[in-house]
C-alpha positions in Angstrom: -165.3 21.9 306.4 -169.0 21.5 307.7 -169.9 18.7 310.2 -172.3 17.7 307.5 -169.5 17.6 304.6 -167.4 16.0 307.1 -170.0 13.3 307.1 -170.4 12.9 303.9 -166.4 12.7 303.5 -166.5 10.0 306.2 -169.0 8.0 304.8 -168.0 8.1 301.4 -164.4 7.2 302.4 -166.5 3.9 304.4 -167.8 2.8 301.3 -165.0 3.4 299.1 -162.9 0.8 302.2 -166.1 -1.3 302.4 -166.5 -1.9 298.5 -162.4 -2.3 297.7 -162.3 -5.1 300.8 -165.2 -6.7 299.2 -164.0 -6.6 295.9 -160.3 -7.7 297.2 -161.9 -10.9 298.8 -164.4 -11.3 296.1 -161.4 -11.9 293.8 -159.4 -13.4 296.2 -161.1 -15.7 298.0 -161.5 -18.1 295.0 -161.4 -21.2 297.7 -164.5 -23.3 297.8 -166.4 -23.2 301.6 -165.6 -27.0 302.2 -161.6 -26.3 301.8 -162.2 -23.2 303.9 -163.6 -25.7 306.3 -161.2 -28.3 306.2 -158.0 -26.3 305.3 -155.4 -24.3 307.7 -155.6 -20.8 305.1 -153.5 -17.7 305.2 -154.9 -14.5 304.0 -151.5 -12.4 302.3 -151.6 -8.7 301.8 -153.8 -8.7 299.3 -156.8 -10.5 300.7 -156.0 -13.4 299.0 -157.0 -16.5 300.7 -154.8 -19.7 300.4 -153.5 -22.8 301.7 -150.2 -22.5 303.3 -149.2 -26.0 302.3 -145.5 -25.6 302.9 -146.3 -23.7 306.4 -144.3 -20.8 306.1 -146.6 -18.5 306.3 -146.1 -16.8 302.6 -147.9 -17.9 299.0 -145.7 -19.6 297.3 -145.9 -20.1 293.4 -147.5 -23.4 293.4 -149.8 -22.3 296.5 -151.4 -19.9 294.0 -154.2 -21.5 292.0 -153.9 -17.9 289.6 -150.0 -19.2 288.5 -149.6 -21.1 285.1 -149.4 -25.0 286.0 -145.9 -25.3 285.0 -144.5 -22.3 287.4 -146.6 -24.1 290.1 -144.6 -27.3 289.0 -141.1 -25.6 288.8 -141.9 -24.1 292.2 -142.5 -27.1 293.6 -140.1 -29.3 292.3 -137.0 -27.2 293.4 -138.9 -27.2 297.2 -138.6 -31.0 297.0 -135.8 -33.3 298.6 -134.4 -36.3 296.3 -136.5 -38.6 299.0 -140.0 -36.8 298.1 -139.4 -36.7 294.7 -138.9 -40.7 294.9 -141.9 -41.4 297.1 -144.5 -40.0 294.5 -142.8 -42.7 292.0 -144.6 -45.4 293.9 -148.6 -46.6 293.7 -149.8 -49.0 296.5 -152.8 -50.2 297.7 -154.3 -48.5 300.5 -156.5 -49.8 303.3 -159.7 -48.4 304.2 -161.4 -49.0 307.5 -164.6 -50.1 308.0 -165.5 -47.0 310.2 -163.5 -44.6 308.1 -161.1 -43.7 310.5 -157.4 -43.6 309.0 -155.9 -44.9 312.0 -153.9 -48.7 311.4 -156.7 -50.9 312.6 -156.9 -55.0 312.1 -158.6 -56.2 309.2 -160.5 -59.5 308.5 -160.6 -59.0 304.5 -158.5 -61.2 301.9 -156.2 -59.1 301.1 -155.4 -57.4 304.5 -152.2 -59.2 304.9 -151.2 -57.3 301.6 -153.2 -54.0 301.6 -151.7 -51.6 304.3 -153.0 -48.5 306.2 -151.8 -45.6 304.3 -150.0 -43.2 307.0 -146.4 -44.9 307.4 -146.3 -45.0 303.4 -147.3 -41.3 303.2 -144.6 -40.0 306.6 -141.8 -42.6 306.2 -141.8 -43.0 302.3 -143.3 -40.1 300.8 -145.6 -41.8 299.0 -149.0 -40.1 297.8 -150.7 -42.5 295.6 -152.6 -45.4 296.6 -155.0 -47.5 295.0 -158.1 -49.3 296.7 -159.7 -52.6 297.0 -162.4 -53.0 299.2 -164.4 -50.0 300.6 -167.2 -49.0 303.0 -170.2 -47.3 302.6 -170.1 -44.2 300.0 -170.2 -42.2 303.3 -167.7 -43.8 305.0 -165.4 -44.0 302.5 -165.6 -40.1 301.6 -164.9 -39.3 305.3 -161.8 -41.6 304.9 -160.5 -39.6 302.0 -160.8 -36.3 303.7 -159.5 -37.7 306.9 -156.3 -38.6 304.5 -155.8 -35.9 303.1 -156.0 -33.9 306.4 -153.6 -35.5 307.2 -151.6 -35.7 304.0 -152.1 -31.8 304.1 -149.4 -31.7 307.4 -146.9 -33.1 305.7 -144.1 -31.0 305.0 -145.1 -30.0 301.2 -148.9 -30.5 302.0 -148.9 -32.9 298.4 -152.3 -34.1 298.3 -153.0 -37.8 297.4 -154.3 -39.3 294.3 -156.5 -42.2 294.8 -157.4 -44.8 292.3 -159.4 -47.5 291.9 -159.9 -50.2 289.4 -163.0 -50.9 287.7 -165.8 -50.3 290.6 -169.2 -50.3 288.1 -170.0 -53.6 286.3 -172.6 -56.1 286.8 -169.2 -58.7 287.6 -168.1 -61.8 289.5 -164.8 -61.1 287.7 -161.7 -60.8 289.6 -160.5 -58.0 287.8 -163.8 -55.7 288.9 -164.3 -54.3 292.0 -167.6 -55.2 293.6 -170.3 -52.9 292.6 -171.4 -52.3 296.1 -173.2 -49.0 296.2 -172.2 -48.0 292.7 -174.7 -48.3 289.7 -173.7 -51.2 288.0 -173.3 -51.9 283.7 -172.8 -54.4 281.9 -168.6 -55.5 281.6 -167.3 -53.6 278.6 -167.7 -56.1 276.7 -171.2 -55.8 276.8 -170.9 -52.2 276.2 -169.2 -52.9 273.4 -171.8 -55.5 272.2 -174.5 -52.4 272.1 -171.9 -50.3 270.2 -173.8 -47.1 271.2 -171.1 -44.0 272.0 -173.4 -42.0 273.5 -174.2 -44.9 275.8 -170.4 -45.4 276.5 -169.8 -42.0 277.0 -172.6 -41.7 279.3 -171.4 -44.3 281.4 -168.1 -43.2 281.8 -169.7 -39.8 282.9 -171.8 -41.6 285.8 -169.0 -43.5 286.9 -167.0 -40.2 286.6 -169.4 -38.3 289.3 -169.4 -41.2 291.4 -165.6 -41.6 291.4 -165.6 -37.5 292.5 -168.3 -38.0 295.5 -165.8 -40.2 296.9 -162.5 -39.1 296.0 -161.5 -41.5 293.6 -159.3 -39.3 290.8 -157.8 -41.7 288.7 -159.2 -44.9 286.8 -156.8 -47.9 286.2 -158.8 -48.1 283.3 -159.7 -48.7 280.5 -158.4 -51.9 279.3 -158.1 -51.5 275.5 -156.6 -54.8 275.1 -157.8 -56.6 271.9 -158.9 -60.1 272.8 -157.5 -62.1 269.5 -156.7 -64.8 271.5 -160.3 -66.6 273.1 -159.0 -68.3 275.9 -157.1 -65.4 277.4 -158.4 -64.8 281.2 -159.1 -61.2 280.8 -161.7 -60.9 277.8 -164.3 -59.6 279.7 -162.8 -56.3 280.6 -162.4 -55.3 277.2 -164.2 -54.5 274.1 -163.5 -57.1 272.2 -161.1 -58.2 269.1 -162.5 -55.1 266.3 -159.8 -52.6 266.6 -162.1 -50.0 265.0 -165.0 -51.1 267.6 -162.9 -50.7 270.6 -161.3 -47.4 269.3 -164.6 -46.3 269.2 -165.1 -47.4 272.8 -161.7 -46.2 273.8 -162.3 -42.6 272.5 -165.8 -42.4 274.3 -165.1 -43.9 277.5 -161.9 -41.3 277.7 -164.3 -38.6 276.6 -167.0 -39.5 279.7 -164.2 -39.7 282.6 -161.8 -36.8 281.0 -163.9 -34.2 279.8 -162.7 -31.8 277.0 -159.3 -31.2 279.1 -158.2 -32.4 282.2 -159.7 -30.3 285.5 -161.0 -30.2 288.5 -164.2 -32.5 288.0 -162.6 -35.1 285.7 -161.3 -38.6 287.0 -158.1 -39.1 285.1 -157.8 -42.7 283.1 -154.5 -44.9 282.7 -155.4 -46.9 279.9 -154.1 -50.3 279.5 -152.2 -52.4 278.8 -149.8 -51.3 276.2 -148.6 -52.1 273.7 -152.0 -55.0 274.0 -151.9 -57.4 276.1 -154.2 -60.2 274.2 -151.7 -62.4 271.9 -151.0 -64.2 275.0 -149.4 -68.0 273.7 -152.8 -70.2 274.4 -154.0 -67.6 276.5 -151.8 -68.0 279.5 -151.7 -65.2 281.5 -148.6 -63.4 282.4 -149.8 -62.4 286.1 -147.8 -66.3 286.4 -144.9 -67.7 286.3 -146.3 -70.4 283.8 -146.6 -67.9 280.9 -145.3 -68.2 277.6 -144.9 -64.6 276.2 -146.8 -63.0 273.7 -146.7 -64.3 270.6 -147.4 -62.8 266.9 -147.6 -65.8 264.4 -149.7 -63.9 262.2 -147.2 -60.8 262.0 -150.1 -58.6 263.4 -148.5 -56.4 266.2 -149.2 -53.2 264.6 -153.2 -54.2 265.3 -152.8 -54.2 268.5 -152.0 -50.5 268.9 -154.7 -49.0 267.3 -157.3 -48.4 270.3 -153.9 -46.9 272.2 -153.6 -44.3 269.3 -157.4 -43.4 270.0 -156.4 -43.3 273.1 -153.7 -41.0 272.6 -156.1 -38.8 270.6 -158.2 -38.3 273.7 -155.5 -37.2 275.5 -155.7 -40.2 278.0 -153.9 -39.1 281.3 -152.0 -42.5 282.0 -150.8 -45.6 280.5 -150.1 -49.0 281.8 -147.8 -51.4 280.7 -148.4 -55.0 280.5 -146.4 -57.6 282.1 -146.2 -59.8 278.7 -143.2 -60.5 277.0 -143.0 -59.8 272.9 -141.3 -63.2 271.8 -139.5 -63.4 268.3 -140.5 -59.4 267.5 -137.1 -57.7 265.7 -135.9 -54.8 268.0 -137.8 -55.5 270.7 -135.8 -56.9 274.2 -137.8 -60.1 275.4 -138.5 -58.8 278.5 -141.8 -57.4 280.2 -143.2 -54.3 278.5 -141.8 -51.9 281.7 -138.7 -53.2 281.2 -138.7 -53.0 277.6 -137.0 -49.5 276.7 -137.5 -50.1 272.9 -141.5 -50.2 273.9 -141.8 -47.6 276.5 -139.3 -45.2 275.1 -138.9 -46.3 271.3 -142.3 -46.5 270.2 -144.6 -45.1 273.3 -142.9 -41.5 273.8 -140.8 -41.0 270.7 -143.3 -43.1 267.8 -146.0 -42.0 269.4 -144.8 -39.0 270.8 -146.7 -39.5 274.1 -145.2 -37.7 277.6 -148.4 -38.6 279.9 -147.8 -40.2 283.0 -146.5 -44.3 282.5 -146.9 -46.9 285.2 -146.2 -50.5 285.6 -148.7 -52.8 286.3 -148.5 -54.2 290.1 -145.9 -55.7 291.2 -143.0 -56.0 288.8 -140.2 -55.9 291.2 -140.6 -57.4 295.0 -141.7 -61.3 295.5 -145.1 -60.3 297.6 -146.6 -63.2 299.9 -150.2 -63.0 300.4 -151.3 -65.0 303.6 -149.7 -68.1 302.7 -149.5 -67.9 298.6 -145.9 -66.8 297.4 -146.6 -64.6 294.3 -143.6 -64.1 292.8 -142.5 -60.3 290.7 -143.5 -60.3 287.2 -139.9 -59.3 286.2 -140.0 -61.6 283.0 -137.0 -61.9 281.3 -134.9 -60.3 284.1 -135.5 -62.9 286.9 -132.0 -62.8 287.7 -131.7 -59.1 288.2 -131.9 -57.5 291.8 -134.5 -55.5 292.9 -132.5 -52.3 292.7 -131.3 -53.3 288.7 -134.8 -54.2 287.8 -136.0 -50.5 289.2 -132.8 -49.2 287.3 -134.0 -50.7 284.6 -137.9 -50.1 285.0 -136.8 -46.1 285.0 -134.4 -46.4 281.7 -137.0 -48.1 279.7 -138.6 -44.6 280.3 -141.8 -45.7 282.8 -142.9 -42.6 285.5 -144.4 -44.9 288.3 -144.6 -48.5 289.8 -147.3 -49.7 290.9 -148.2 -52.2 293.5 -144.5 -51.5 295.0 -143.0 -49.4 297.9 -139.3 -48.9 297.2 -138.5 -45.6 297.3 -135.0 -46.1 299.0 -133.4 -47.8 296.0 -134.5 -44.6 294.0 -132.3 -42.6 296.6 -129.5 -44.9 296.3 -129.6 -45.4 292.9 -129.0 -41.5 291.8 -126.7 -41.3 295.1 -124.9 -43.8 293.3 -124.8 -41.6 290.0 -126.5 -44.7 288.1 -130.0 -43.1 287.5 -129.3 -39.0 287.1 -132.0 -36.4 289.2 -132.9 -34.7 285.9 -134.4 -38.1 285.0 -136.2 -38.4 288.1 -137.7 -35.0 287.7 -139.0 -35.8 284.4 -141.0 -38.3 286.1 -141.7 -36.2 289.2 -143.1 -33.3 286.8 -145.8 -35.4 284.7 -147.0 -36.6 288.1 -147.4 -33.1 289.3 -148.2 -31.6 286.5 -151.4 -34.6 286.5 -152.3 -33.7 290.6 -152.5 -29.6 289.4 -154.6 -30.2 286.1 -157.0 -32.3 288.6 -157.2 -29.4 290.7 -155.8 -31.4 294.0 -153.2 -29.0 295.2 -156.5 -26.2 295.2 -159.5 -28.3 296.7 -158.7 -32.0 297.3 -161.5 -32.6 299.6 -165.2 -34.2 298.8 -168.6 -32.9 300.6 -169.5 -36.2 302.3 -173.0 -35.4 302.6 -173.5 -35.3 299.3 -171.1 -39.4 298.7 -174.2 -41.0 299.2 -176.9 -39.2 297.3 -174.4 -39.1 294.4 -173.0 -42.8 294.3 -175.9 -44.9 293.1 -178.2 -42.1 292.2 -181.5 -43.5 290.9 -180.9 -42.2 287.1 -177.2 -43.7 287.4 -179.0 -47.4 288.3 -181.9 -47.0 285.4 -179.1 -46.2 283.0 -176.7 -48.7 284.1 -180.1 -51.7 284.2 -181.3 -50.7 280.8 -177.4 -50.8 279.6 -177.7 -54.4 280.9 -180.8 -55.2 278.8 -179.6 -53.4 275.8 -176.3 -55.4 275.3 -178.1 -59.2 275.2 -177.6 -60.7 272.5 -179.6 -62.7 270.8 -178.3 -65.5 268.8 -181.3 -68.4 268.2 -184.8 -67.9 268.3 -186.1 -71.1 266.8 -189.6 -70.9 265.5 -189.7 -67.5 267.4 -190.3 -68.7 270.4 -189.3 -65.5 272.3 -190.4 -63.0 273.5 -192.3 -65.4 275.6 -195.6 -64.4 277.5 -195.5 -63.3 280.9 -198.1 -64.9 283.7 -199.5 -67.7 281.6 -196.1 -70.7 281.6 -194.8 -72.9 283.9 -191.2 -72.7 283.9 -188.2 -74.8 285.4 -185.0 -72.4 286.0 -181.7 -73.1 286.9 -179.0 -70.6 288.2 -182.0 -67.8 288.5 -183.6 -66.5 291.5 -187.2 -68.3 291.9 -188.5 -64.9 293.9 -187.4 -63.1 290.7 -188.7 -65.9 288.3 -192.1 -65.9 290.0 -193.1 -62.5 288.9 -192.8 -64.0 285.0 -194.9 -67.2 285.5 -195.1 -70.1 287.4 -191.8 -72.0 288.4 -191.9 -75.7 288.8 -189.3 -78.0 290.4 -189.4 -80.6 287.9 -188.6 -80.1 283.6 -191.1 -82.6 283.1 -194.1 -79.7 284.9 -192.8 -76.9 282.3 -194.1 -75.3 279.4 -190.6 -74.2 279.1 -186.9 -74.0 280.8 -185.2 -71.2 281.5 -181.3 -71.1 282.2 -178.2 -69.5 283.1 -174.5 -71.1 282.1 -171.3 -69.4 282.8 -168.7 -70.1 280.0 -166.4 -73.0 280.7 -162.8 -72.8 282.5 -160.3 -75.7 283.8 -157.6 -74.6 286.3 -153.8 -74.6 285.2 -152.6 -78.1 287.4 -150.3 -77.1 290.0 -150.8 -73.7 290.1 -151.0 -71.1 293.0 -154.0 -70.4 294.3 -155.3 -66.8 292.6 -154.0 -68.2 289.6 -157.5 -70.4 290.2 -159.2 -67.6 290.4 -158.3 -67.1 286.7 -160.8 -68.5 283.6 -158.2 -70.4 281.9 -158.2 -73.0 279.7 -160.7 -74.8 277.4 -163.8 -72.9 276.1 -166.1 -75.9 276.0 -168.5 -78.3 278.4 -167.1 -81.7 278.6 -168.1 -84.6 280.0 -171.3 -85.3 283.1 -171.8 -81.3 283.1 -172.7 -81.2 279.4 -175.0 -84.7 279.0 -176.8 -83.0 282.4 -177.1 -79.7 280.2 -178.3 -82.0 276.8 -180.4 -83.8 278.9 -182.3 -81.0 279.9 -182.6 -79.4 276.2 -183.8 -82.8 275.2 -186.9 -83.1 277.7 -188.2 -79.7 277.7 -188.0 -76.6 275.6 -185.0 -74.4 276.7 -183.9 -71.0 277.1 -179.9 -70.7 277.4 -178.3 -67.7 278.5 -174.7 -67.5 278.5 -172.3 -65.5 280.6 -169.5 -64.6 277.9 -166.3 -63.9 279.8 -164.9 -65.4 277.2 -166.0 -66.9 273.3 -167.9 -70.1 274.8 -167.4 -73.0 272.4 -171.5 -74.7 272.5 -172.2 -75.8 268.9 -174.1 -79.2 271.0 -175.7 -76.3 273.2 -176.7 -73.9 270.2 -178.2 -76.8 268.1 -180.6 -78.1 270.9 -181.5 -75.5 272.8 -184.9 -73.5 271.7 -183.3 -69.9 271.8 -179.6 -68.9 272.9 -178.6 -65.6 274.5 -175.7 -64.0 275.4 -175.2 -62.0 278.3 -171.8 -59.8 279.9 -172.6 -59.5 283.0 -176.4 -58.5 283.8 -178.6 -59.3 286.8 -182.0 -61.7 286.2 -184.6 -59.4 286.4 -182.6 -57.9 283.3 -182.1 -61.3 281.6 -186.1 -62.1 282.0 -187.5 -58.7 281.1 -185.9 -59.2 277.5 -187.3 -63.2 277.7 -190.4 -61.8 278.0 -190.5 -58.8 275.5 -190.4 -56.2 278.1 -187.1 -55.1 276.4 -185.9 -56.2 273.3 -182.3 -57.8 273.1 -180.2 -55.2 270.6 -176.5 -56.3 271.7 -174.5 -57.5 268.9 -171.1 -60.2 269.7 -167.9 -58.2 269.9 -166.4 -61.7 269.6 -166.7 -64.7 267.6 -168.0 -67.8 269.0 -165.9 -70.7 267.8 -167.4 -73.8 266.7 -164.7 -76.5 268.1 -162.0 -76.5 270.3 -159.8 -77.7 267.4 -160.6 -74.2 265.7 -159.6 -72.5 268.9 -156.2 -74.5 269.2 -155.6 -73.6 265.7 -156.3 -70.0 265.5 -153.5 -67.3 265.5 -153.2 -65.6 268.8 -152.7 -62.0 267.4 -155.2 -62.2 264.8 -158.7 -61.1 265.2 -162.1 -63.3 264.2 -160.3 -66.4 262.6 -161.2 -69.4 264.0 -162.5 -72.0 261.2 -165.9 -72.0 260.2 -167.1 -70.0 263.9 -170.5 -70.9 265.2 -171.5 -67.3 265.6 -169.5 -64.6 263.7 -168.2 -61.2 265.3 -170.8 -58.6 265.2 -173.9 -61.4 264.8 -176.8 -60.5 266.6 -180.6 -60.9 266.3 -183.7 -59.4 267.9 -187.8 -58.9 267.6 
């Protein structure tokens, strides 16, 4: 062979290496450059790049993001010890410090006597999903969740975490609604609902959805499909209303927005709530307390209650929760709470409905919690007498997957140790929850790009969206003589409950009613604490609907001496027939800042929000109105669905 063929040989043979290593790693190396970056990886014999999750230095099955998900699942589940399988039964809330450092540090927050650091949970109990309450900075919280699941990544499986969060994106003082913070923030849902728009649901799911993913958040403890039949249950504003078809409407959009078509890597998975309904509630006493009555179908209309869920079911929704309600005087149904409650959870949920998603309990079903110095008792209703190991016994025969709020893995152990709760059982459970953490795309590339948390949480066209969405759902429901819009620059007005620096760029505010041209004010619906109750049950909107006594003359009084602009806050139906007949236009809000409440006062926007309640006119009508049936309170001062505009 000539030197110059013998080049030609060599360099051909070069390229031919060169181009089948590039094509090998080109194939292989499907890993994204931040998991790369934050990930011990293995390259096998193929050039295929991995994580070694299980550190031995070999891809297994469910290492290998090219596998079907349910060989990944098999593989994994025979790898696991009883103990592992046991800790991913549990959700509990999770800690985040300030700094974002995972190490256990001292907290000064409410609930940092209850919410713990997440490490012990994740080596001692095998635990690897945690909820959050309070959070940092978008930053600060993304370099949290990698630094957790680093860490979770050295575990002995290398099982990321799941984190979820309640609702984190409504304009909200509510208890049930995690402070907006950095995120853009909407109206509640029932003020979605009140527009009634899809595309406007849909898109605020989806901007919630990317701003879940820039900080790790995976899974939404919502929605809350609940249908609010009875007004004075606590928990009204986080739904969309009492209109089955309205809030199946809602349900299948805001699914659509979070989910996607299917379940993958860039959706934020839902657990919607809080089956089978949680609104009949017996003169709307909650069942978070020990006070509670049970839920309560005087007029026969369980089977109404259902119908978001089944839109719900349509949309493939990832999760469902459980309420803690009790169905009183229902044939073949146990009186006892919903988890408990195999005839729900197994009967109708998986074999009526034929749903095998993921099912957890609401918090705290099993263990007494103290929180500082308020004893908050287990909402184990109708099994009070039970132990803590019989009511998880029970919990997992009604057919639920997950607790929540608990950490009580050991008595899962000792329970099938003790041949009363069989491992095949537990692996069913195990193998939802696995099969949810592969469809998300966890086990693959479980970490965020923290330089990109803040630009994404908050973006400008997420905040425009979320304000206008606050504009668009007031309603309108008196405009004597047309009084509104009103004209901006040339009034003096007298507010209450408004900011004056955001007032002053509408007119002139005076201190006195007597100075104005016209009054502007904000009301928040009405609530009276259950007597004797614990402390967060105070937190809770309870009670009668209506303004009694000094606080309603001083509200009259007002309406009487100048002309007046009422807004109301409905977190639940107000009852204000004295209200609505004196004042000179009535609004309704669901959560929505001033600047939004005055742009609409004064024509910038024009109010197109619609009541997905009814407004009763007495509290009589309210007292006598069946707790499971939707819009029938006697002669209502304002009908579902009434809403005006100019």
């Amino acid at each position: 062979m000539s030197l110059k063929k013998l080049f030609i040989y060599a360099g051909s043979l070069f390229l031919f290496i060169f181009i089948l290593s590039f094509h090998r790693r080109s194939v292989g190396n499907i890993l994204p450059e931040n998991v790369l970056s934050e990930s011990s990886i293995i390259e096998d014999i193929d050039g295929y790049i991995f994580r070694d999750l299980n550190k031995n230095g070999k891809l297994d099955v469910y290492e290998d993001a090219r596998q079907p998900i349910e060989a990944r699942i098999k593989d994994l589940l025979k790898q696991m010890t009883l103990e592992e399988k046991a800790g991913m039964m549990f959700y509990v809330p999770a800690k985040v410090n300030a700094d974002g450092t995972i190490e256990d540090k001292p907290g000064k927050g409410m609930f940092d006597a209850f919410v713990a650091n997440a490490l012990k949970p994740i080596t001692e109990q095998h635990i690897n999903h945690f909820n959050l309450f309070a959070v940092p900075s978008p930053d600060t919280l993304a370099i949290w969740y990698n630094g957790m699941q680093k860490f979770a990544e050295k575990t002995r499986l290398g099982i990321p975490l799941t984190i979820a969060s309640d609702p984190r994106n409504h304009f909200s003082s509510s208890i049930f609604a995690m402070t907006a913070n950095s995120f853009s923030q909407w109206p509640e849902p029932l003020g979605l609902a009140a527009i009634g728009d899809e595309k406007v649901m849909e898109q605020f799911a989806d901007d919630c959805r990317q701003e879940y993913l820039a900080v790790g958040i995976r899974q939404a403890l919502h929605p809350q499909v609940d249908l609010t039949t009875e007004p004075r249950w606590p928990r009204i504003s986080g739904t969309f209303g009492e209109d089955a078809t309205l809030s199946s409407k809602m349900t299948t959009a805001y699914i659509k927005g979070f989910q996607g078509k299917k379940l993958d890597a860039k959706s934020v998975a839902t657990m919607t709530k809080h089956f089978p309904g949680g609104g009949p509630q017996k003169e709307g006493l909650d069942p978070h307390f020990n006070f509670q009555k049970g839920q309560v179908y005087p007029g026969n209309n369980f089977n109404y209650h259902l119908i978001p869920f089944e839109a719900a079911f349509k949309e493939h929704t990832a999760a469902i929760m459980p309420y803690y309600g009790v169905p009183m005087g229902q044939k073949g149904y146990e009186e006892v709470g919903f988890s408990y409650n195999k005839e729900i959870i197994t009967g109708l949920l998986r074999n009526k409905f034929h749903y095998d998603g993921v099912v957890c309990t609401d918090w705290g079903l099993v263990t007494d919690a103290k929180i500082g110095p308020i004893d908050f008792p287990a909402r184990a209703w109708g099994v009070e007498k039970l132990s803590q190991e019989e009511r998880v016994q029970k919990i997992i025969d009604a057919g639920v997957d997950q607790l929540g709020g608990e950490s009580l893995p050991y008595l899962i152990v000792k329970l099938v140790k003790e041949n009363k709760i069989s491992e095949d059982r537990i692996n069913q459970s195990v193998t939802r929850l696995l099969r949810l953490k592969f469809e998300l795309g966890s086990f693959d590339d479980p970490f965020v790009d923290v330089t990109k948390a803040s630009a994404i949480v908050g973006k400008a066209e997420f905040k425009k969206a979320a304000e206008d969405a606050q504009r668009r759902s007031l309603t309108l429901l008196k405009n004597s003589a047309h009084v509104l819009p009103l004209k901006t620059g040339k009034l003096k007005i007298y507010i209450k409950n408004i900011d004056p620096n955001v007032a002053a760029q509408y007119g002139t505010v005076v201190e006195k009613p007597e100075q104005a041209d016209i009054a502007i004010i904000r009301l928040q619906t009405p609530h009276y604490p259950i007597p004797n109750s614990n402390p967060i049950a105070q937190m809770f909107h309870f009670g009668d609907l209506d303004f009694k006594g000094k606080e309603l003359d001083d509200i009259l009084t007002l309406l009487k001496t100048v002309p007046t602009v009422v807004d109301i806050n409905l977190d639940r139906p107000a009852v204000i027939p004295e209200i609505s007949q004196y004042s000179k236009a009535l609004i309704a809000n669901y959560g929505a800042s001033d600047a939004a409440l005055l742009d609409v006062v004064f024509g910038k926007y024009k109010p197109g929000g619609h009541l997905p309640i009814e407004l009763p006119s007495s509290m009589e009508a309210v007292r006598n109105q069946k707790e499971d049936v939707p819009y029938d309170t006697k002669n209502p001062l304002y009908k579902f669905g009434f809403g005006l505009s100019y």
